[in-house]
C-alpha positions in Angstrom: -26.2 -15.4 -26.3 -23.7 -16.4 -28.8 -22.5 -19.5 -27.2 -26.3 -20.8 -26.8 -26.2 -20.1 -30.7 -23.1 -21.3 -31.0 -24.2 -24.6 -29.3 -27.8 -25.6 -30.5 -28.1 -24.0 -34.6 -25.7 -25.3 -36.9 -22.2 -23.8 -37.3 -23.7 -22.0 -41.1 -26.3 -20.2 -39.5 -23.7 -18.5 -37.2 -20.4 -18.6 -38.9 -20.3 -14.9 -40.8 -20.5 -13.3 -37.7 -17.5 -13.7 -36.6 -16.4 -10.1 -37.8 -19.2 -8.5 -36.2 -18.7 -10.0 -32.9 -15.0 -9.4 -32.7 -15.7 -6.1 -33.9 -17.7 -5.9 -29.9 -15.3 -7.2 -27.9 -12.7 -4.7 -28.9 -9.8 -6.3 -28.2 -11.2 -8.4 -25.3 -11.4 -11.8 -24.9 -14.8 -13.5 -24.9 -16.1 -14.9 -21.7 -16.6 -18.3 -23.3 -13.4 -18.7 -25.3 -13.5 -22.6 -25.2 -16.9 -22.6 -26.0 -18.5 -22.5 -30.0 -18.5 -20.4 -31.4 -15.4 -19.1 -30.1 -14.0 -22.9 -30.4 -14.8 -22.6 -34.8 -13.4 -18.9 -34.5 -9.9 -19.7 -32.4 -7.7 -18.1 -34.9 -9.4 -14.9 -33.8 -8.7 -15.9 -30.2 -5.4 -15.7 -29.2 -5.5 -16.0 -25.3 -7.7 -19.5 -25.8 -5.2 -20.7 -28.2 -2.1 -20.2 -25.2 -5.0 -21.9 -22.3 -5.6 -24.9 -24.7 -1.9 -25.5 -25.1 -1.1 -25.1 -22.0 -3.6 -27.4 -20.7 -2.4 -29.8 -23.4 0.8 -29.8 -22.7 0.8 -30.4 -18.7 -2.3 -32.9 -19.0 -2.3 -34.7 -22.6 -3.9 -37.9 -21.2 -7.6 -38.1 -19.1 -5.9 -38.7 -16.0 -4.6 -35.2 -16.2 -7.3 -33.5 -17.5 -9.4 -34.9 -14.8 -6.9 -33.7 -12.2 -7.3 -30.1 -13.6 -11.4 -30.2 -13.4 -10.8 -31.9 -9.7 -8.2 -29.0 -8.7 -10.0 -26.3 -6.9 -7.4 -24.0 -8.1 -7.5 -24.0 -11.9 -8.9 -21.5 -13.3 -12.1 -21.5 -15.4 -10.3 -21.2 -18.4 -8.0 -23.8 -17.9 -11.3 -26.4 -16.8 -12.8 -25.2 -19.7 -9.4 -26.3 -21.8 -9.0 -29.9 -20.4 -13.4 -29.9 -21.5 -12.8 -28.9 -24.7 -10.3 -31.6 -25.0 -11.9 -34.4 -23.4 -15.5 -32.8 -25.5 -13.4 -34.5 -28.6 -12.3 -38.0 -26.8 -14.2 -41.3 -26.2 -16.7 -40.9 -22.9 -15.4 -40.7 -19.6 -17.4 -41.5 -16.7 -15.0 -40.6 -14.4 -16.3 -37.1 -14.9 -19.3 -37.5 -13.5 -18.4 -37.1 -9.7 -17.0 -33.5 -10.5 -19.5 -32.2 -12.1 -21.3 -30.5 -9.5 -18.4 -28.4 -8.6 -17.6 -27.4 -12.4 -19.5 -24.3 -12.4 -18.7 -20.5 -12.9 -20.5 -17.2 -11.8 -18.7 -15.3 -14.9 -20.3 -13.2 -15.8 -21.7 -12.4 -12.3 -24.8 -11.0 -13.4 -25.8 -14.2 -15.1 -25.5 -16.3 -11.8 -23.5 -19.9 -11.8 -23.6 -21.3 -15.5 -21.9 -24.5 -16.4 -17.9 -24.2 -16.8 -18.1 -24.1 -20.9 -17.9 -27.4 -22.8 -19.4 -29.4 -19.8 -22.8 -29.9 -21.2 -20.8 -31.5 -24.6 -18.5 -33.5 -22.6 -22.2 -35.0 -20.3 -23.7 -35.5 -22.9 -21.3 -37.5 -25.0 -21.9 -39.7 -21.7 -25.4 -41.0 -22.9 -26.9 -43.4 -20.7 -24.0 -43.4 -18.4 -24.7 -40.1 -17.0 -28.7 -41.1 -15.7 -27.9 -42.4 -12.6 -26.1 -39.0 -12.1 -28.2 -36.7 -13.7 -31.7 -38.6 -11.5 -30.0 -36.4 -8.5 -29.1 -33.4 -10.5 -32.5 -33.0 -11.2 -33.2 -32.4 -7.1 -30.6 -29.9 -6.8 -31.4 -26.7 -5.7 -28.7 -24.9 -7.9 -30.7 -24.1 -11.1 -28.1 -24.8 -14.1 -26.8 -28.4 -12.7 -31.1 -29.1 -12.4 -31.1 -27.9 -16.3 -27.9 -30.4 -16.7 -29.8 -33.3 -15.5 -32.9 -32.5 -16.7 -31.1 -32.6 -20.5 -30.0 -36.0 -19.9 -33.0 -37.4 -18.5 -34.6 -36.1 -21.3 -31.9 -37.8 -23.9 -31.9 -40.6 -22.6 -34.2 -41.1 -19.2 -36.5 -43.9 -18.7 -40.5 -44.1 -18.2 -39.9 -43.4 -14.1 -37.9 -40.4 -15.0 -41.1 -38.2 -16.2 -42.4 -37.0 -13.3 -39.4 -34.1 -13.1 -39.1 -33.7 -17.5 -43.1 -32.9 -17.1 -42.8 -31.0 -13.8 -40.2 -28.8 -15.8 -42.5 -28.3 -18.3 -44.9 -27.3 -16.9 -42.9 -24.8 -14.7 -41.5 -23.1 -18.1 -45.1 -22.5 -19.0 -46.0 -21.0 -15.6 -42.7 -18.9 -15.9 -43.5 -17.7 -19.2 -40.1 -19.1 -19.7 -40.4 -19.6 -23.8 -37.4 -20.4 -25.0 -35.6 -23.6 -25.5 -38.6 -25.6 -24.6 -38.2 -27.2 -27.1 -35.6 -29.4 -26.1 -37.6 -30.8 -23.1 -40.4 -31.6 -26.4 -37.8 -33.4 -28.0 -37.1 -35.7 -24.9 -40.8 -36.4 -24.1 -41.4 -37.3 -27.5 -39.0 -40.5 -27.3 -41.6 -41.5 -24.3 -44.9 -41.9 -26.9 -48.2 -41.9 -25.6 -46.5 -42.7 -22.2 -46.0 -39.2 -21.8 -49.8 -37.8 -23.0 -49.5 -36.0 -19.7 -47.5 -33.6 -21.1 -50.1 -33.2 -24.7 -51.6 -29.8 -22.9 -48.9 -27.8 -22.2 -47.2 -28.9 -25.1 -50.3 -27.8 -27.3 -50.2 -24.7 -25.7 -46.1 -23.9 -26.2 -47.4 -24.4 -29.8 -50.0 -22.4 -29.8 -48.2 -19.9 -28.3 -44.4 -19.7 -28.3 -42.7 -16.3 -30.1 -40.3 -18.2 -31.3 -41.6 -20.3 -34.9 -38.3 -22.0 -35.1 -39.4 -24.1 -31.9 -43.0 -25.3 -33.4 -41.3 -28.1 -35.0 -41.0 -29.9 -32.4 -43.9 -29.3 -30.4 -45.7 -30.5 -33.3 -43.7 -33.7 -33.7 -44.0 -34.4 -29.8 -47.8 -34.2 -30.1 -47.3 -36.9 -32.8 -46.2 -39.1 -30.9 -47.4 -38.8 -27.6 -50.9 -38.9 -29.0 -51.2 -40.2 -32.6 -54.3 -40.1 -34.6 -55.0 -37.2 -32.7 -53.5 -34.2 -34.3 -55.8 -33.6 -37.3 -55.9 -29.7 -36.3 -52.8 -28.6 -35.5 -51.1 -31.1 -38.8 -53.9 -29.2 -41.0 -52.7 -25.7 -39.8 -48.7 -26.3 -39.9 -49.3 -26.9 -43.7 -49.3 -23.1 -44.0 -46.9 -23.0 -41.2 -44.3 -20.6 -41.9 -41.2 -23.0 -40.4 -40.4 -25.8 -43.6 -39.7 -28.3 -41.0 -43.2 -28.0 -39.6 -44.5 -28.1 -43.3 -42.6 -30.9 -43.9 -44.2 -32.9 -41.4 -47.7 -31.8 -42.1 -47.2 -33.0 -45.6 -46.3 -36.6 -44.2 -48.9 -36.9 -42.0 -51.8 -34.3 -41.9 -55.0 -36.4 -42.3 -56.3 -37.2 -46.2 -58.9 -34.8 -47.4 -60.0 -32.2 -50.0 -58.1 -29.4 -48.0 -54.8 -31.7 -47.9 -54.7 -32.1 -51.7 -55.8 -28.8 -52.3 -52.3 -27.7 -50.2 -50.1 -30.6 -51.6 -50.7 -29.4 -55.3 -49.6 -25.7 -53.9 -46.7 -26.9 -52.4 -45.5 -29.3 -55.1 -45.6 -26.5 -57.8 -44.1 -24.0 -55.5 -40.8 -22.2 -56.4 -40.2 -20.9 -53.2 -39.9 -24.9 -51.1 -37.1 -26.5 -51.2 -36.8 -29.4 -53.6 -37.2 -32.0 -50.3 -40.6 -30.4 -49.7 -42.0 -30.3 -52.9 -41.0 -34.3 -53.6 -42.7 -34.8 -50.2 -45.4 -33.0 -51.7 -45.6 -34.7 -55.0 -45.2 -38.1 -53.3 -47.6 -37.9 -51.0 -50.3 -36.6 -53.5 -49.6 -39.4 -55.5 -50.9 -41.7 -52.3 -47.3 -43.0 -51.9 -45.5 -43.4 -48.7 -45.8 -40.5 -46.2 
């Protein structure tokens, strides 16, 4: 859990917990070390410190750290040593054939996951990695689908929503809430070419336990089908997520209601400064 944190909420939301969670492990060492937030926390960390340098010091060019991720018989924390480093360096495509293999079933219980810092390294790939990711996506090994289905959604192409909308959709079915809302970030870049996705979108937002994903649900419907949102823009106004407000301010539909909120919100000691100049602004019929 603390690397998912560790890799998608920014580094203050997680940082004064370093205590708590070294205070778990008792003594052990984490079984992510090369991932956040053990990465921010590596003073703490003593056996990560000796795999980095290690893998430093025998591989301190790509060529070398390549030939550890390609060698069968390095171990996951030395892989996930030569990532870290090569997370920090210019692209390099050359990854991209070995990814498949650069997996690990520790802890067993969780199945294969990604070898730590591989998902950083891809995705610092961009567009290079869509070729690539377009068979990931097909694979019948769940976390290298996920891996592809990430990139397609960063930086895919119109052909490449059939599988972000099948996924989607399979979440829902799954009752698989969380994280969604990365896939709602990706089919947002797509516009209105993407309205096939508006339903189960409009449901996640409906529905989803967790508020800190309603963001961007709601900015997804925006822009898959603008003009269209007058309901769900009126409602996040009260929404209890800022960013949601935020939005709502800039674009929920003019109207008694809306000016009636905006005055609220600009006179509000509780919003932060952003939201209540948003507020102010946009009651003033400037720019949204």
């Amino acid at each position: 859990m603390l690397d998912t944190l560790g890799e998608r909420w920014p580094a203050p939301w997680w940082g004064d917990l370093a205590e708590v969670a070294m205070g778990r492990l008792d003594g052990a060492e984490p079984d992510y070390p090369s991932s956040e937030p053990w990465l921010s926390w590596r003073e703490l960390v003593p056996d990560r410190r000796r795999s980095v340098r290690h893998v430093q010091a025998l591989a301190p060019g790509n060529v070398r750290l390549l030939a550890v991720l390609a060698d069968g018989g390095s171990s996951v924390s030395e892989r996930s040593a030569a990532l870290s480093a090569l997370a920090w360096r210019p692209p390099v495509p050359e990854i991209l054939p070995l990814v498949p293999e650069l997996f690990t079933a520790v802890p067993a219980e969780l199945g294969a996951r990604p070898v730590p810092r591989l998902g950083r390294v891809v995705e610092r790939l961009g567009v290079l990695a869509v070729g690539d990711a377009r068979v990931w996506v097909a694979s019948d090994r769940p976390w290298l689908a996920r891996l592809g289905l990430a990139v397609l959604a960063r930086h895919g192409e119109v052909r490449d929503l059939p599988p972000l909308l099948a996924e989607l959709e399979r979440q829902w079915a799954a009752g698989q809430w969380c994280g969604s809302d990365d896939l709602a970030d990706g089919l947002a870049r797509f516009g209105p070419a993407a309205v096939g996705a508006a339903p189960v979108l409009r449901r996640f937002w409906e529905r989803t336990p967790h508020s800190c994903e309603r963001p961007s649900y709601l900015r997804a419907l925006a822009a898959i089908g603008p003009g269209a949102m007058g309901a769900e823009l009126a409602e996040s106004l009260w929404d209890c997520e800022e960013e949601s407000r935020l939005f709502a301010v800039k674009h929920a539909p003019d109207g008694p209601e809306l000016r009636c909120r905006l005055a609220e919100l600009q006179g509000s000691p509780v919003e932060s400064e952003e939201l209540r100049t948003a507020a102010a602004r946009r009651l003033a019929g400037g720019n949204r």
